[in-house]
C-alpha positions in Angstrom: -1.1 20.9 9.1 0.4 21.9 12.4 0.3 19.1 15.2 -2.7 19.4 17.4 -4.9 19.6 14.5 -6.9 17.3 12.7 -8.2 16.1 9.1 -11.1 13.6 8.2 -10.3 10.6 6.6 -13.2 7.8 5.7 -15.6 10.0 8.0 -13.5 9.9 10.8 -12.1 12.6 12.5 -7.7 12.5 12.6 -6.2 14.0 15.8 -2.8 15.0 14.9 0.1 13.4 16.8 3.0 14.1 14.6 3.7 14.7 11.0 6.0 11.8 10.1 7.4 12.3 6.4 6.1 15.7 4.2 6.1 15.4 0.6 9.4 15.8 -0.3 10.3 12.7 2.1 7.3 11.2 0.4 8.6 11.1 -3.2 12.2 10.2 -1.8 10.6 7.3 -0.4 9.2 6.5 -3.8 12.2 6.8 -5.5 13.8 4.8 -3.3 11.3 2.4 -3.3 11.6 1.8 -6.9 15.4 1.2 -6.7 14.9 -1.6 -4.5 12.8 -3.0 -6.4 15.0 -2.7 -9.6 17.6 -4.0 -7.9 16.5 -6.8 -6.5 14.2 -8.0 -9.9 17.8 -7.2 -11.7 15.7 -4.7 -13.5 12.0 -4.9 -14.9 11.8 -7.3 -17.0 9.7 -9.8 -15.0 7.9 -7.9 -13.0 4.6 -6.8 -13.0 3.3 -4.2 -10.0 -0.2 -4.6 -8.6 -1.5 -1.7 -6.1 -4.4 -2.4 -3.8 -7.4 0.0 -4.0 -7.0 2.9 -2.7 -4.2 4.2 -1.8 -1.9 1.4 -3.0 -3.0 1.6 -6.0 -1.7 5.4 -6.4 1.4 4.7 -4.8 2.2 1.6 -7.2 1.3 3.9 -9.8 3.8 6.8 -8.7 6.4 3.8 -8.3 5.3 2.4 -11.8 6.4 6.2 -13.5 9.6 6.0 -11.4 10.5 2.7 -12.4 9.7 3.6 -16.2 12.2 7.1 -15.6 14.5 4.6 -14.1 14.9 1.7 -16.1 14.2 3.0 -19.5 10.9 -0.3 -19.8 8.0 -0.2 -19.1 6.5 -2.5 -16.5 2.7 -4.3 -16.2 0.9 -2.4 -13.9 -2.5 -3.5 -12.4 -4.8 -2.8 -9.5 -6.5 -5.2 -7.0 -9.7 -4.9 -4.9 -9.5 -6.9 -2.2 -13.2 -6.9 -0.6 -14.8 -9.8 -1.2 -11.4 -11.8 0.1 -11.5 -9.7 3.4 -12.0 -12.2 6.3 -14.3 -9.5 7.6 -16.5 -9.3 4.3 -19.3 -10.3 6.4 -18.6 -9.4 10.0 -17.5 -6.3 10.1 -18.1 -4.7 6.7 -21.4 -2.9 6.7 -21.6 -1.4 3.5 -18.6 -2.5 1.7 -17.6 -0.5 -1.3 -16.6 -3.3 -3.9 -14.0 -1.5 -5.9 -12.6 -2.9 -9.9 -10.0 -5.0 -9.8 -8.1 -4.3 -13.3 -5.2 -6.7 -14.3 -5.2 -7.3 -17.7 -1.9 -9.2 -18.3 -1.4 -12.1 -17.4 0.6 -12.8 -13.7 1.9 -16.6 -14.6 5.7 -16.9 -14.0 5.5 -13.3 -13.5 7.7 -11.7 -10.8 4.1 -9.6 -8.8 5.4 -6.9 -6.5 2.3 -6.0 -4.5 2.0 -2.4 -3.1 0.1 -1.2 0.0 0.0 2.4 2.1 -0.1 0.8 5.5 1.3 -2.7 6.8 -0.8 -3.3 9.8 -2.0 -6.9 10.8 -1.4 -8.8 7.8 -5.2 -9.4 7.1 -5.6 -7.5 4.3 -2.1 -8.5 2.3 -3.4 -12.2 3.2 -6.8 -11.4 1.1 -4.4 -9.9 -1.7 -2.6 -13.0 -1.8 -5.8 -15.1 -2.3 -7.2 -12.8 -4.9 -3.7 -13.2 -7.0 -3.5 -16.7 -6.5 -6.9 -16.8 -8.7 -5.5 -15.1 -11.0 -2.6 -17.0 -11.4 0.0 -18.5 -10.5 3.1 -15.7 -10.4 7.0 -16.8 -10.1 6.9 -15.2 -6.8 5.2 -12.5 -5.1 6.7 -9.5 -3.0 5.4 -7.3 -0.9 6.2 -3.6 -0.8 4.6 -0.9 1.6 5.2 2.7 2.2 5.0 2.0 5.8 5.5 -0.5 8.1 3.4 0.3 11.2 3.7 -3.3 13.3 1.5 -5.1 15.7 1.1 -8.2 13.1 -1.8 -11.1 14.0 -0.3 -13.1 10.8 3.3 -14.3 9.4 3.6 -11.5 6.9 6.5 -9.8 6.4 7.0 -6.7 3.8 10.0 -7.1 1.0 10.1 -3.2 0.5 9.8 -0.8 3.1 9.4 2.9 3.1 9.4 3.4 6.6 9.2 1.3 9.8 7.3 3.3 12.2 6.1 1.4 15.3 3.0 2.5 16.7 1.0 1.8 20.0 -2.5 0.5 20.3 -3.6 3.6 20.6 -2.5 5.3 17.5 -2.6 4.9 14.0 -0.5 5.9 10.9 -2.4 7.1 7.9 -0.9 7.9 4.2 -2.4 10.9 2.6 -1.6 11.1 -1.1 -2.6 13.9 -3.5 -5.0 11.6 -6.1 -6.8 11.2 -2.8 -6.3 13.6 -0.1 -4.8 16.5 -1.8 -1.3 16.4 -0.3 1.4 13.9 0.3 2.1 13.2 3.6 2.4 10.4 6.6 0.6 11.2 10.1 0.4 9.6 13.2 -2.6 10.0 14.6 -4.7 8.9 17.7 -7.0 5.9 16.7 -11.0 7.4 16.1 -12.5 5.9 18.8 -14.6 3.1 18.4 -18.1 4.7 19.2 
């Protein structure tokens, strides 16, 4: 998409800053990504990767085949909705769309590597926490995020980052991924306005 233009995302019409990473930077990042992750789990062993509905939970399962390609093991892989743990739930959710949550190993002593598009606030990563922690209770838990946009309201800091890519107020990053979107690519866009 040339810059100037838009997409729609969630209903929302995307102005078109700047295209940030296209999809061969994409599944570098990935590949990278999974490396990290290797190496600093000494391998796969004990670790079990958990993506957060939606786009999470494609990019932990892109990771997942990389780290499979990789390390020759395979892995637990699950996904986690995050909803009902959302601080906003009742606020500012109108009609939230309660997703599955499907992890059907079990997390205890298990090193859980959580994977998210976006790192914005912290908010949402701090709901993911609570949601594993009733699951279980995991060795340790790391955080790993294809980008790292700033502007954090809570002490949350990502293990694994794609990208750092600080943003004003006034903009927004989003991840488009294939399973979703139909391409792989990182924008930065202005922020939909709030009307």
């Amino acid at each position: 998409m040339p810059i100037g233009d838009f997409f729609y995302q969630k209903g929302k019409k995307m102005d078109i800053k700047a295209k940030l990473i296209d999809e061969e930077g994409f599944n570098r990042t990935l590949t990278r990504l999974a490396h990290e992750i290797l190496e600093r789990n000494k391998g796969a062993k004990n670790i079990a990767l958990v993506g957060m509905r939606t786009r999470g939970e494609f990019i932990g399962s892109r990771i997942f085949e990389k780290i499979k390609e990789i390390d020759n093991s395979t892995p637990d892989f699950g996904v986690l909705d995050v909803t009902l743990y959302r601080d906003d739930f009742r606020t500012r959710l109108k009609q939230p769309q309660i997703g599955v949550t499907n992890i059907t190993f079990d997390i205890n002593e298990k090193n859980v590597i959580l994977i998210d598009d976006v790192l914005y606030t912290g908010r949402t990563v701090r709901a993911a926490l609570d949601a594993l922690m009733d699951l279980g209770r995991p060795n340790t838990i790391q955080l790993c995020v294809m980008v790292d946009r700033g502007h954090r309201e809570l002490p949350i800091k990502a293990d694994f980052v794609g990208k750092n890519f600080p943003t004003s107020i006034n903009e927004e990053v989003r991840v488009r991924i294939k399973e979703t979107d139909g391409e792989d690519a990182i924008y930065l866009v202005n922020a939909p306005s709030k009307n």
